[in-house]
SEDRENRO-584864 format. One record per residue (C-alpha): residue number from 1; y, x, z; residue in one letter. Coordinates in Angstrom, 2 decimals. Example, Ala and Ser with C-alpha at 12.3 -4.5 7.8 and 13.67 -1.06 7.14 Angstrom:
REM residues 2
<atom seq="1" c2="-4.50" c1="12.30" c3="7.80" type="A"/>
<atom seq="2" c2="-1.06" c1="13.67" c3="7.14" type="S"/>
END
This chain:
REM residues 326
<atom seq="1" c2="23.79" c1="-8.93" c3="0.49" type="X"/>
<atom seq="2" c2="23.27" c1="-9.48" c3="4.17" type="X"/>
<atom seq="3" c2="20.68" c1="-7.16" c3="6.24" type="X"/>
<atom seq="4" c2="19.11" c1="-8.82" c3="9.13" type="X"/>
<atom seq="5" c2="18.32" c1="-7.03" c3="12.21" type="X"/>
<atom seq="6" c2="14.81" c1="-6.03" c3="10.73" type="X"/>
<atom seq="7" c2="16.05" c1="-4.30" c3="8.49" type="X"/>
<atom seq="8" c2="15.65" c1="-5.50" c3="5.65" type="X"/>
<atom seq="9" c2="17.71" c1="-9.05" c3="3.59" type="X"/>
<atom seq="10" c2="14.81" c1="-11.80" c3="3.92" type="X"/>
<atom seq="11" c2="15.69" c1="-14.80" c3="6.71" type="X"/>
<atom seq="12" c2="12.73" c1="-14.08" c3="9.00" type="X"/>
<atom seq="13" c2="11.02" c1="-10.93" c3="9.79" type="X"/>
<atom seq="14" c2="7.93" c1="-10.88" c3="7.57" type="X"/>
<atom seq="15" c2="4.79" c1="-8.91" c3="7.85" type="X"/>
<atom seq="16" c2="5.22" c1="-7.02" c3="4.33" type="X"/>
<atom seq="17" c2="8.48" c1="-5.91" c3="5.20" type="X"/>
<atom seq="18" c2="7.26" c1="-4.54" c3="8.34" type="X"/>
<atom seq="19" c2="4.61" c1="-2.20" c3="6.65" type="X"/>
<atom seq="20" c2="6.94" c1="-0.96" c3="4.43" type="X"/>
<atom seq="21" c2="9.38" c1="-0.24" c3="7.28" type="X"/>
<atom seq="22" c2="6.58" c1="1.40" c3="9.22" type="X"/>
<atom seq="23" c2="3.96" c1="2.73" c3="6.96" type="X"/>
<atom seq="24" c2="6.39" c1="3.08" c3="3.99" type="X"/>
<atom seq="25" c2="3.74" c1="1.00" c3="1.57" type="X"/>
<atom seq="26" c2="1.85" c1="-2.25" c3="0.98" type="X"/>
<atom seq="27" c2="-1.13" c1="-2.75" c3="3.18" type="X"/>
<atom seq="28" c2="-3.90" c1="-4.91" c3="2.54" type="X"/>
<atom seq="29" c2="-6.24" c1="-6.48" c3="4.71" type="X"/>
<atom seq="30" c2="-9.98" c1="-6.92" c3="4.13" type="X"/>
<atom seq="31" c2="-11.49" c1="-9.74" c3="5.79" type="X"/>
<atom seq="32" c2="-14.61" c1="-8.88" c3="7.75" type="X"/>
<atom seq="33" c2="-17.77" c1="-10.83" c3="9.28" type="X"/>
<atom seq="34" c2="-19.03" c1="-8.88" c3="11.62" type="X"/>
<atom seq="35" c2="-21.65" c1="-11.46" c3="13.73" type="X"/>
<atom seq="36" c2="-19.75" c1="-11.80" c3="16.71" type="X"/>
<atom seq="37" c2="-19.93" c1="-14.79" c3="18.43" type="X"/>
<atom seq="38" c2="-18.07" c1="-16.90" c3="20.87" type="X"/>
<atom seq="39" c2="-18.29" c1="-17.63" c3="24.80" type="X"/>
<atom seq="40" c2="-17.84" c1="-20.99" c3="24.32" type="X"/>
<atom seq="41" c2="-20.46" c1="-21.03" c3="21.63" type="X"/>
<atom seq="42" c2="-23.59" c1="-19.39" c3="23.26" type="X"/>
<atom seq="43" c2="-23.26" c1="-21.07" c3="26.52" type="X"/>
<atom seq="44" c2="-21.77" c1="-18.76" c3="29.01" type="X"/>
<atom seq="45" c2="-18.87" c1="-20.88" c3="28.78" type="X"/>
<atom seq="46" c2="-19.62" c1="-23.88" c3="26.68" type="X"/>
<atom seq="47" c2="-21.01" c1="-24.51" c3="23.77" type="X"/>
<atom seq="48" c2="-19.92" c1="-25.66" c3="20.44" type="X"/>
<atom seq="49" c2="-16.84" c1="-23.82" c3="20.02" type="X"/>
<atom seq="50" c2="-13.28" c1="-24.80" c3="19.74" type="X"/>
<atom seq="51" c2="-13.11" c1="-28.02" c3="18.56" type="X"/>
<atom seq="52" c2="-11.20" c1="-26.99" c3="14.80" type="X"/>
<atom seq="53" c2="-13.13" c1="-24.03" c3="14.03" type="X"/>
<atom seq="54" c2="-15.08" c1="-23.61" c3="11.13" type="X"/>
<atom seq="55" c2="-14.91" c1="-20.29" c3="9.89" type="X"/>
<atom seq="56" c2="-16.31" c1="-20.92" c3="7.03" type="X"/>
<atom seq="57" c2="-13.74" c1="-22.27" c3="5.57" type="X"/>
<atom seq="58" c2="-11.34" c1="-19.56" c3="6.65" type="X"/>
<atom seq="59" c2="-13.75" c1="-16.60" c3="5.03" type="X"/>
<atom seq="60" c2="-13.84" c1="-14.84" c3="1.69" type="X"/>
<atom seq="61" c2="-16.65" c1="-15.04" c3="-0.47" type="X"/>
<atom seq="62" c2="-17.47" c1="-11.71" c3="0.06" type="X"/>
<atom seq="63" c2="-17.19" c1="-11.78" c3="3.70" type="X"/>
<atom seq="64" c2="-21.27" c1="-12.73" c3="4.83" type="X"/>
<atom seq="65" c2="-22.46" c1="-11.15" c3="8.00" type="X"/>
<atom seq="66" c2="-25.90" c1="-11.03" c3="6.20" type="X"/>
<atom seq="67" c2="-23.70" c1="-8.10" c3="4.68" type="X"/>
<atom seq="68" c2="-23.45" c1="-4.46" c3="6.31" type="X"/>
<atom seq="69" c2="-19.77" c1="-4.15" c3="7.83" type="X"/>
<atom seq="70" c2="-19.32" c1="-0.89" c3="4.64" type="X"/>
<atom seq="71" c2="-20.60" c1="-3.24" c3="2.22" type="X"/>
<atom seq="72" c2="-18.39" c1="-6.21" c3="3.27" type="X"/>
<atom seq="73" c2="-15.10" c1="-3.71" c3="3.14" type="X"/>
<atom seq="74" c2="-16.12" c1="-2.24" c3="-0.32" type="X"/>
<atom seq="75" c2="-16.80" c1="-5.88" c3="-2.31" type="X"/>
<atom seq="76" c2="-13.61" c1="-6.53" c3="-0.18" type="X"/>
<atom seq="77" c2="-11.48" c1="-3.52" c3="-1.67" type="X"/>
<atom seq="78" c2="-12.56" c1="-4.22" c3="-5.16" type="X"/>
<atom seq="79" c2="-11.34" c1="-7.91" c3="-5.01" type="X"/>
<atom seq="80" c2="-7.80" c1="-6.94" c3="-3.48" type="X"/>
<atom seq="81" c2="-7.82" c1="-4.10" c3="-6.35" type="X"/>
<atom seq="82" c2="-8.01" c1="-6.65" c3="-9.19" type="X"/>
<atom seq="83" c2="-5.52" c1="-8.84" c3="-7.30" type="X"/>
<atom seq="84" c2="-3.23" c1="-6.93" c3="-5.34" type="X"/>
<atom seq="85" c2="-3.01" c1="-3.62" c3="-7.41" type="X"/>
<atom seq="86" c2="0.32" c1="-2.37" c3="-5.48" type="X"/>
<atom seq="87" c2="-2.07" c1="-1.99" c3="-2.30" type="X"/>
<atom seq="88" c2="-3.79" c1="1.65" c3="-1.66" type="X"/>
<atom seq="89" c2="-4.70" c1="1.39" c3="1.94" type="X"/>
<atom seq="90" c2="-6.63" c1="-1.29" c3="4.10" type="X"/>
<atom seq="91" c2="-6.68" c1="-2.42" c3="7.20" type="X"/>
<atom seq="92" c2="-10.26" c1="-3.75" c3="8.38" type="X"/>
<atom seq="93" c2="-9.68" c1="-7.29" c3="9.50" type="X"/>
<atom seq="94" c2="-12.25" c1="-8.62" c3="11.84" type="X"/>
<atom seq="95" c2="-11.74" c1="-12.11" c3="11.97" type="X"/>
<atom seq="96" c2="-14.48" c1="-14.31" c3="12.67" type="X"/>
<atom seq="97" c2="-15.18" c1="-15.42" c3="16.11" type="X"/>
<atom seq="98" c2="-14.34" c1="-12.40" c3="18.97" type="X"/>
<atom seq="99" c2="-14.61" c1="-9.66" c3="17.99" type="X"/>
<atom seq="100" c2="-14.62" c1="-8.28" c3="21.06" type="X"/>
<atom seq="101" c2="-17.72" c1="-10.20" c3="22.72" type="X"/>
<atom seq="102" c2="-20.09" c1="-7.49" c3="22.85" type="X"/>
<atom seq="103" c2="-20.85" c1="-4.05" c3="24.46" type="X"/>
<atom seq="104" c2="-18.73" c1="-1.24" c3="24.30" type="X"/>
<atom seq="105" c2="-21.70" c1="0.67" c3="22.71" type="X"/>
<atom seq="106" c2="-21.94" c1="-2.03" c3="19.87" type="X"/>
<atom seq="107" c2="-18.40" c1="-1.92" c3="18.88" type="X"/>
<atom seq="108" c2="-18.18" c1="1.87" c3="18.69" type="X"/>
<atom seq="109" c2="-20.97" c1="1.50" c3="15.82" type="X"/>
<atom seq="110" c2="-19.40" c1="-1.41" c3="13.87" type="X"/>
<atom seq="111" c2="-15.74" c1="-0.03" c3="14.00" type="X"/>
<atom seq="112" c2="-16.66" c1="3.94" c3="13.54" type="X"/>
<atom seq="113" c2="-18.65" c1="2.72" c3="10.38" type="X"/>
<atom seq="114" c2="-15.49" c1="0.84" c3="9.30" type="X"/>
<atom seq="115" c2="-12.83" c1="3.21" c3="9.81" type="X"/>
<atom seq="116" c2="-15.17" c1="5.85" c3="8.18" type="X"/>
<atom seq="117" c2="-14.51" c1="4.52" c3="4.84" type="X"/>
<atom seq="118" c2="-12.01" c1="6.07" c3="2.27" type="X"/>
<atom seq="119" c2="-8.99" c1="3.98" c3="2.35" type="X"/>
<atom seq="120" c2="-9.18" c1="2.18" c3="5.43" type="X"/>
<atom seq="121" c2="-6.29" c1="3.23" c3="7.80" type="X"/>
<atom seq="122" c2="-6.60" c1="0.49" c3="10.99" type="X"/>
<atom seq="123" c2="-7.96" c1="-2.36" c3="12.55" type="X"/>
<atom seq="124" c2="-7.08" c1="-5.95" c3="13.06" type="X"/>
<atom seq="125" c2="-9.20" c1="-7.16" c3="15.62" type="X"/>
<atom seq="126" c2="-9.76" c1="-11.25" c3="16.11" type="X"/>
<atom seq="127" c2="-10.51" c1="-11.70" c3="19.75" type="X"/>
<atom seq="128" c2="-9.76" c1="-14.28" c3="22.98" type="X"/>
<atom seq="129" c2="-8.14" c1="-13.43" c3="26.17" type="X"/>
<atom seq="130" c2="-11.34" c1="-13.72" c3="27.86" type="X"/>
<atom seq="131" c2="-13.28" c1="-11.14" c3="25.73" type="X"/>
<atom seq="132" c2="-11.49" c1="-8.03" c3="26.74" type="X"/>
<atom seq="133" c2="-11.42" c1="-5.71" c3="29.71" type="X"/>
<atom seq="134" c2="-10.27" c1="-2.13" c3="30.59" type="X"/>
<atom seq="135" c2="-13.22" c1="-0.22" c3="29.41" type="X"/>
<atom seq="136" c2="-12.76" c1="-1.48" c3="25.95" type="X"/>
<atom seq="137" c2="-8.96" c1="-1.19" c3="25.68" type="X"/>
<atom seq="138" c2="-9.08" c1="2.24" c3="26.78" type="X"/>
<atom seq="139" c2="-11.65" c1="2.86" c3="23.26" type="X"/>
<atom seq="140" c2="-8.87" c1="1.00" c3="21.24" type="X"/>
<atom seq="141" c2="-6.36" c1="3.17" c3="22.94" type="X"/>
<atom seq="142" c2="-8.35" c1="6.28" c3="22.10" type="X"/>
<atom seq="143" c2="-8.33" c1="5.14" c3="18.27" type="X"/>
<atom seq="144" c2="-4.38" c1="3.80" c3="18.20" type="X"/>
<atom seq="145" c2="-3.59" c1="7.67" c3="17.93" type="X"/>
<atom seq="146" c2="-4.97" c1="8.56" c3="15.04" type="X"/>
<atom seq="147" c2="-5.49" c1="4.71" c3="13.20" type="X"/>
<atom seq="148" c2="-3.38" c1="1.55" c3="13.01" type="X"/>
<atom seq="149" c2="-5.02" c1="-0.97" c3="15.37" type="X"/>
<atom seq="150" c2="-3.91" c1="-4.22" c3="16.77" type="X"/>
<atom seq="151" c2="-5.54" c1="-6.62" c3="18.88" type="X"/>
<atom seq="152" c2="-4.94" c1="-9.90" c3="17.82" type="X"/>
<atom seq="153" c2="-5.36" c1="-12.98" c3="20.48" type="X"/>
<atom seq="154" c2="-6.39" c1="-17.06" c3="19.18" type="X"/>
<atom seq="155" c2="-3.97" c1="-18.78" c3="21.91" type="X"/>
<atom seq="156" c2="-3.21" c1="-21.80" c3="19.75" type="X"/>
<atom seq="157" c2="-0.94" c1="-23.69" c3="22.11" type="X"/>
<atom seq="158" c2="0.95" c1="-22.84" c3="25.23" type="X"/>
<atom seq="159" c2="-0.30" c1="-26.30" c3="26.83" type="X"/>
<atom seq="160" c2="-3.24" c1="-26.31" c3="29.36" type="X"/>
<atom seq="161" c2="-4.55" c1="-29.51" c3="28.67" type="X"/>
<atom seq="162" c2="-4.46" c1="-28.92" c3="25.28" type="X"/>
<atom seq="163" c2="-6.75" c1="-26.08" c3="25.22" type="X"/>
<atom seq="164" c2="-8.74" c1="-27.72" c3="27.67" type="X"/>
<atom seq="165" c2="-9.08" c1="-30.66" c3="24.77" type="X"/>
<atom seq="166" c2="-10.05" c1="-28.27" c3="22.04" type="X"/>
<atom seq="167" c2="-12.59" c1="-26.57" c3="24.10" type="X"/>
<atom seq="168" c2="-10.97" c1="-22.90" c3="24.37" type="X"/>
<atom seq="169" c2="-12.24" c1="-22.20" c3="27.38" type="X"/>
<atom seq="170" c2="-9.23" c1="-20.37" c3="28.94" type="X"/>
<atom seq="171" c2="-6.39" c1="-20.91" c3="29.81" type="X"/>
<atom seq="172" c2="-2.51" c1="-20.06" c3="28.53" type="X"/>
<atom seq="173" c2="-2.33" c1="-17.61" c3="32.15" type="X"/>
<atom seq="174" c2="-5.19" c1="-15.91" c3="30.96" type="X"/>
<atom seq="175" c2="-3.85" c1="-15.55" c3="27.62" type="X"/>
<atom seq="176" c2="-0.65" c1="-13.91" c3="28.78" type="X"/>
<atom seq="177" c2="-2.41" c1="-11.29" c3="31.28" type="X"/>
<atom seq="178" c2="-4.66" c1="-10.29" c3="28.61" type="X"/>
<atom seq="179" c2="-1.53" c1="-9.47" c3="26.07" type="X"/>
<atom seq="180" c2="0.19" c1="-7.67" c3="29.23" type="X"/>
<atom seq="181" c2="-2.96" c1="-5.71" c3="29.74" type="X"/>
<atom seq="182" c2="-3.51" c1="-4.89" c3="26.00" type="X"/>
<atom seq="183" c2="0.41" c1="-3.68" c3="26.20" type="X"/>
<atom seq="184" c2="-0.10" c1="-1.73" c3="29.32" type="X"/>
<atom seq="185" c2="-2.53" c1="0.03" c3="26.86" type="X"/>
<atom seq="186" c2="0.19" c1="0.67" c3="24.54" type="X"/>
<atom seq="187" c2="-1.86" c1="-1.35" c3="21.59" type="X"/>
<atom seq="188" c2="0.17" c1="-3.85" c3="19.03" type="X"/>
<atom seq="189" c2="-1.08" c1="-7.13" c3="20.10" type="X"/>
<atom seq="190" c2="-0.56" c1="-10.42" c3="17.58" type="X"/>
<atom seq="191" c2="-1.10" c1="-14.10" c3="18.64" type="X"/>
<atom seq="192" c2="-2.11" c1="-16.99" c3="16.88" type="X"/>
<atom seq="193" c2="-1.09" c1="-20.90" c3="17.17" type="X"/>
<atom seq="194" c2="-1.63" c1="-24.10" c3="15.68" type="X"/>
<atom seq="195" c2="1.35" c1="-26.84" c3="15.56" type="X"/>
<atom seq="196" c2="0.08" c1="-30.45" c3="15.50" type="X"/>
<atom seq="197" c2="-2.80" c1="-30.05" c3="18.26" type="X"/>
<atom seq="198" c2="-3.52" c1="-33.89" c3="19.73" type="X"/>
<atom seq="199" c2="-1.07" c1="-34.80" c3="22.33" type="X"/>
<atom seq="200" c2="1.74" c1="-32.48" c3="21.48" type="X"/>
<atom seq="201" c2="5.18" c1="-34.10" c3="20.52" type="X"/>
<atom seq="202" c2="7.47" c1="-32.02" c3="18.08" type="X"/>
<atom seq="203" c2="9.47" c1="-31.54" c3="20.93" type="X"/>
<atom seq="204" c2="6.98" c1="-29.61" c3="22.97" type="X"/>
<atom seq="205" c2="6.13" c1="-27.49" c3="19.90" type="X"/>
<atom seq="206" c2="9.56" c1="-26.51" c3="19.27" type="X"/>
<atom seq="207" c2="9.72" c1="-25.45" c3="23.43" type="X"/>
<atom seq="208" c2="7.49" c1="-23.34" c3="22.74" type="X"/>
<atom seq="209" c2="9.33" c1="-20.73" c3="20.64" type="X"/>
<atom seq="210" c2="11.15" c1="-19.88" c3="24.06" type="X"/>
<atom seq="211" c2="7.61" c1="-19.12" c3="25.59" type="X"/>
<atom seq="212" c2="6.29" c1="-17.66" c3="22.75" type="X"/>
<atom seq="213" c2="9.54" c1="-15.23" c3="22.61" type="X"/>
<atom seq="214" c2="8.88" c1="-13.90" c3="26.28" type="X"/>
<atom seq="215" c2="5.43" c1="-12.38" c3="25.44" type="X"/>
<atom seq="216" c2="4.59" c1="-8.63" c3="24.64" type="X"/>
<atom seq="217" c2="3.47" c1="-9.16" c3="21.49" type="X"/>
<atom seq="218" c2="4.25" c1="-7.50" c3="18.00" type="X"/>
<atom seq="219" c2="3.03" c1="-10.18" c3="15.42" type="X"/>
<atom seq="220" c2="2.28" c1="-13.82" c3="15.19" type="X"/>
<atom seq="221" c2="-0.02" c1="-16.30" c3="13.02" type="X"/>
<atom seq="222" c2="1.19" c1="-20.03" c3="13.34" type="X"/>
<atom seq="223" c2="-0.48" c1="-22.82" c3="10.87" type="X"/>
<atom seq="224" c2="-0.10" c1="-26.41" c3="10.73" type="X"/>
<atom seq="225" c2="-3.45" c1="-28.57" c3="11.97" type="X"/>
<atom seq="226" c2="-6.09" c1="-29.03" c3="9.38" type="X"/>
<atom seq="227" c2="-9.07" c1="-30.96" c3="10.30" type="X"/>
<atom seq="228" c2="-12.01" c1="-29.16" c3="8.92" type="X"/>
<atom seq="229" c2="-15.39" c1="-30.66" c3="8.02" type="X"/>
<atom seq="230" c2="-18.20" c1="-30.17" c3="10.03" type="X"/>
<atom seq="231" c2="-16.07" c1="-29.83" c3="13.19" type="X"/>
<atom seq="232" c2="-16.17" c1="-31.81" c3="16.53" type="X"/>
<atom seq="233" c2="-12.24" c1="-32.40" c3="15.63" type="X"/>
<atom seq="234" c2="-13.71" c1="-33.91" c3="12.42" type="X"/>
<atom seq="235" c2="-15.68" c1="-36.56" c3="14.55" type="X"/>
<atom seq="236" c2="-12.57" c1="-37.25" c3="16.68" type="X"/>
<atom seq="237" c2="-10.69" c1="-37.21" c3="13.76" type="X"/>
<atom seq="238" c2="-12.93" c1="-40.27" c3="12.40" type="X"/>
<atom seq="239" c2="-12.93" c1="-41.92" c3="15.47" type="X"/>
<atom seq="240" c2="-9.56" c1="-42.24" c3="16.47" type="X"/>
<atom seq="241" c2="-7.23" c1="-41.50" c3="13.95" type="X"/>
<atom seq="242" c2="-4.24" c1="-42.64" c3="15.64" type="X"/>
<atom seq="243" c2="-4.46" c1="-39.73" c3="17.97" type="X"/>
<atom seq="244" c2="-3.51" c1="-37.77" c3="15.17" type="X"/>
<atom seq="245" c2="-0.11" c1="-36.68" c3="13.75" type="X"/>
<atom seq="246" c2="0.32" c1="-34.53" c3="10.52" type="X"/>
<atom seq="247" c2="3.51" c1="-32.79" c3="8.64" type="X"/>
<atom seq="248" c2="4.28" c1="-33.53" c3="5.10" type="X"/>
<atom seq="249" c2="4.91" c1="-30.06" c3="3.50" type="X"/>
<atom seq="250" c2="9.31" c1="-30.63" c3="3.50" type="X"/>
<atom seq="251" c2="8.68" c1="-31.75" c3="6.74" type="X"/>
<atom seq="252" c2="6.70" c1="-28.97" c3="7.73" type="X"/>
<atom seq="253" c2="9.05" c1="-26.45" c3="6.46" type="X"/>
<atom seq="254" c2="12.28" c1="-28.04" c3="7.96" type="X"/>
<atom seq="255" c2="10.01" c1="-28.09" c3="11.62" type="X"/>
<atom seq="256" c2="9.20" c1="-24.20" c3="10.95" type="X"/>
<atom seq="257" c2="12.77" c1="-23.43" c3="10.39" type="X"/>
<atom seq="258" c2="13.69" c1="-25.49" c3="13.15" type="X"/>
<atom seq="259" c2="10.89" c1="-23.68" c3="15.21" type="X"/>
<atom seq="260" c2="12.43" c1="-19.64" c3="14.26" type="X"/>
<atom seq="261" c2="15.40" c1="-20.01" c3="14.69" type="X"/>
<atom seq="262" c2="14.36" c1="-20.43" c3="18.48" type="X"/>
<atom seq="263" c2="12.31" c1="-17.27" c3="18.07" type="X"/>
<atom seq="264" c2="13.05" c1="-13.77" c3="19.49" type="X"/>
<atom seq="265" c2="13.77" c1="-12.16" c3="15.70" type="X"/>
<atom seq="266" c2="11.96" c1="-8.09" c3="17.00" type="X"/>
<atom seq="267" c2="8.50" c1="-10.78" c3="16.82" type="X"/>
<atom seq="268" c2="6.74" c1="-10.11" c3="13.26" type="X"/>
<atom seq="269" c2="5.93" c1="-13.22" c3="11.52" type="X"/>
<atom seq="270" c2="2.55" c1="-12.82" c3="9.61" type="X"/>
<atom seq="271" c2="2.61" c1="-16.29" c3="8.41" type="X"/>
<atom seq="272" c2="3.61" c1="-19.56" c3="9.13" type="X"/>
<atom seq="273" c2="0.95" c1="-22.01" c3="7.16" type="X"/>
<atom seq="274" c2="-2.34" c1="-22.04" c3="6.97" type="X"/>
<atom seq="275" c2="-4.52" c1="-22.30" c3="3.30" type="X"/>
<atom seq="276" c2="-8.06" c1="-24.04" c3="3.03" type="X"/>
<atom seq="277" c2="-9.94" c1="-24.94" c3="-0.01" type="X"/>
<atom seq="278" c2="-9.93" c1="-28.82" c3="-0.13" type="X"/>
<atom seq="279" c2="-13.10" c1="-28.98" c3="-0.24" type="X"/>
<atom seq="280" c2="-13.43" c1="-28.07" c3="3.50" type="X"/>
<atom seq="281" c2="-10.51" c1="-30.67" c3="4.15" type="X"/>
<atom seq="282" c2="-11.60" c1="-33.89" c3="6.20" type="X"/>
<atom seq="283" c2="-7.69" c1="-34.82" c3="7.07" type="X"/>
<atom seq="284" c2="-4.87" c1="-35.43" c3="4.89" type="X"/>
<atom seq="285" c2="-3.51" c1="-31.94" c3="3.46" type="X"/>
<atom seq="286" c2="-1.07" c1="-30.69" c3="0.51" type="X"/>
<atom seq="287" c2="-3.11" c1="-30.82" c3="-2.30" type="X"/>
<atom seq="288" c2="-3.83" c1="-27.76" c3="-4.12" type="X"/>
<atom seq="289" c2="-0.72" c1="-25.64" c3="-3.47" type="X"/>
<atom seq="290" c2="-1.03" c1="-21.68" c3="-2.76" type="X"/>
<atom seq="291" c2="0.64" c1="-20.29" c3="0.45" type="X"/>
<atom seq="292" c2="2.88" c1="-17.87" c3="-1.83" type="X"/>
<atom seq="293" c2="3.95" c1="-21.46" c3="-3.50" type="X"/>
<atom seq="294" c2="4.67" c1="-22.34" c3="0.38" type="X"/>
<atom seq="295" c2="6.48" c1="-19.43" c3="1.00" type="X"/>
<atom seq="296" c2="9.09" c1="-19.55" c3="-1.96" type="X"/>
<atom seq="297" c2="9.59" c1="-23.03" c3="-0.68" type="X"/>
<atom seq="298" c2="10.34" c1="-21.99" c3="2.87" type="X"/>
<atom seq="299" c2="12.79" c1="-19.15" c3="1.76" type="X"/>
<atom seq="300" c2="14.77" c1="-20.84" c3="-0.48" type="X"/>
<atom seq="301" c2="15.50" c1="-24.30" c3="2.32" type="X"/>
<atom seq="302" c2="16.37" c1="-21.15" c3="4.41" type="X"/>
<atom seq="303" c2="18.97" c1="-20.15" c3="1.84" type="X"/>
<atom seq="304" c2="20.16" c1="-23.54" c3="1.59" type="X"/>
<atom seq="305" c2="20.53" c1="-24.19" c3="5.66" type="X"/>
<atom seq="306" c2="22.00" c1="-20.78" c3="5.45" type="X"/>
<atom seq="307" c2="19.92" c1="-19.64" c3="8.73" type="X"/>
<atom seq="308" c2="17.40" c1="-17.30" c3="9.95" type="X"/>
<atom seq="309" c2="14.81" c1="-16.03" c3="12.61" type="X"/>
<atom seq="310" c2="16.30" c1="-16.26" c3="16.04" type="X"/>
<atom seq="311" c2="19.85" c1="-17.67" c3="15.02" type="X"/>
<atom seq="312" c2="19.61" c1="-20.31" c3="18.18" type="X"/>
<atom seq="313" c2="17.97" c1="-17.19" c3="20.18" type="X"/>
<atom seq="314" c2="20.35" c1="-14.78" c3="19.85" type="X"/>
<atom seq="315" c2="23.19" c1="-17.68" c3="20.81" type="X"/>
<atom seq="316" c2="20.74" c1="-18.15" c3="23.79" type="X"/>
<atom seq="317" c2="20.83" c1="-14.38" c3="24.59" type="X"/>
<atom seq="318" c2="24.71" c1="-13.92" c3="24.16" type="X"/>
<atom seq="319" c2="25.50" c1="-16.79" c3="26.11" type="X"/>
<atom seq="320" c2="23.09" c1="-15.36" c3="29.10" type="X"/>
<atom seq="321" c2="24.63" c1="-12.13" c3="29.04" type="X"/>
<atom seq="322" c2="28.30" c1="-13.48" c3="29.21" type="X"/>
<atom seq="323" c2="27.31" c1="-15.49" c3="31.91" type="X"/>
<atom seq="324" c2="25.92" c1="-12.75" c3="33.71" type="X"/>
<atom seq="325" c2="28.48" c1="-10.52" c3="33.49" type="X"/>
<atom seq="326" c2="31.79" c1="-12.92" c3="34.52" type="X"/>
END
């Protein structure tokens, strides 16, 4: 059976694997709604938000910001231990909004009253390029040596008119000096992008994995566009739906595949589709199946194609460093 360079015999570098190869067990994440907000939702930037986001549709039940932070990780625990009873340790995943949008002071409380519970062993902290500065990576640096803690950056698309379209509010440049900062740091860092933003061609989204392969990061999010009720994409959506170009699922898959094996295989990939409930859905989606249905999907075409993460990479690398060296 055939061991990748990760380690370990699955086609692409996966997230699981990767705890187990540096934790030595399954970690589960607990989703947390801490109240953050946004620059480009209270004004300082813009308001409104990026034009997708609704994260209610991306939230657990559990996961109210009516809720104290301890309560939210507790009701979170006991739902992961009647689904996922393998896990024994949590990471604290702060996910909606940034995370890091707020004064040093403030996010010594809410993460010391996280990390203070039995069980949880990190942070995963959901934040934007523009939301971070020295003062506060220096705190995260101070808890990296005794907890697991990773910053992890919305990007969405390497394209500066792009994120100028779905309201971001910064721009790629920024994106990539705040990961080399965070590095500098010596914190994880993760990014997160969306294929199928208006305006981008397949073509462009498969460039990307070369850009995406350069950056100092450790893990990555991608999901496939999925226009979300009661979003300003939802209205655009409506109004000009020709601007708009979605994947079938086999289509999606064959893209993703398409899409790793351009990227550098030491990058960690978290996940590669998105899941919403349909009934958040105002675009066409893929009905009602689960992302673990996805994934068995996506690994067996791999089988079948016989390839893997960062097959056309590594070609790309080889073929630079015999060049270099005649």
């Amino acid at each position: 059976m055939e061991v990748f360079p990760w380690g370990h015999n699955r086609r692409f570098n996966s997230y699981s694997e990767y705890f187990k190869r540096t934790l030595g067990e399954r970690i589960q994440k607990v989703t947390i709604d801490a109240g953050f907000t946004c620059p480009n939702r209270d004004g300082s930037k813009g308001i409104g938000g990026c034009t997708y986001c609704n994260n209610d549709a991306f939230n657990p039940s559990y996961c109210q910001p009516e809720k104290s932070v301890k309560q939210q990780i507790e009701e979170g625990i006991e739902f992961h231990i009647n689904r996922y009873r393998r896990a024994k340790n949590y990471l604290a995943y702060f996910q909606a909004y940034s995370n890091t949008y707020a004064p040093l002071e403030h996010l010594k409380k809410i993460y010391s009253e996280a990390l203070a519970i039995p069980g949880v062993i990190g942070l995963v902290i959901g934040t934007r390029p523009d939301c971070i500065d020295d003062e506060k990576l220096a705190y995260f640096q101070e808890l990296s040596e005794k907890y697991y803690i990773i910053l992890e950056y919305g990007i969405e698309s390497c394209n500066n008119e792009t994120l100028k379209r779905i309201n971001r509010g910064h721009s790629f440049e920024e994106a990539v000096e705040a990961l080399e900062k965070t590095k500098k740091y010596g914190l994880k860092t993760g990014a997160h992008f969306i294929f199928g933003l208006p305006g981008e061609s397949k073509e462009f989204m498969l460039s990307e994995a070369k850009i995406i392969s350069s950056l100092p990061i450790d893990t990555v999010k991608f999901h496939q566009l999925q226009i979300i009720k009661g979003t300003a994409m939802e209205k655009e959506y409506k109004e000009n739906p020709e601007n708009f170009t979605f994947f079938e699922l086999p289509e999606y898959i064959d893209f993703f595949i398409q899409f790793l094996e351009r990227l550098n295989p030491h990058i960690v990939v978290e996940r590669f589709a998105g899941e919403v409930p349909p009934r958040f859905l105002a675009g066409p989606g893929w009905g009602l199946i689960r992302n673990d249905q996805i994934m068995v999907k996506f690994e067996k075409r791999l089988e079948e194609l016989n390839t893997y993460q960062g097959k056309i990479f590594n070609k790309q690398k080889l073929v630079a460093g015999n060049s270099s060296s005649s």
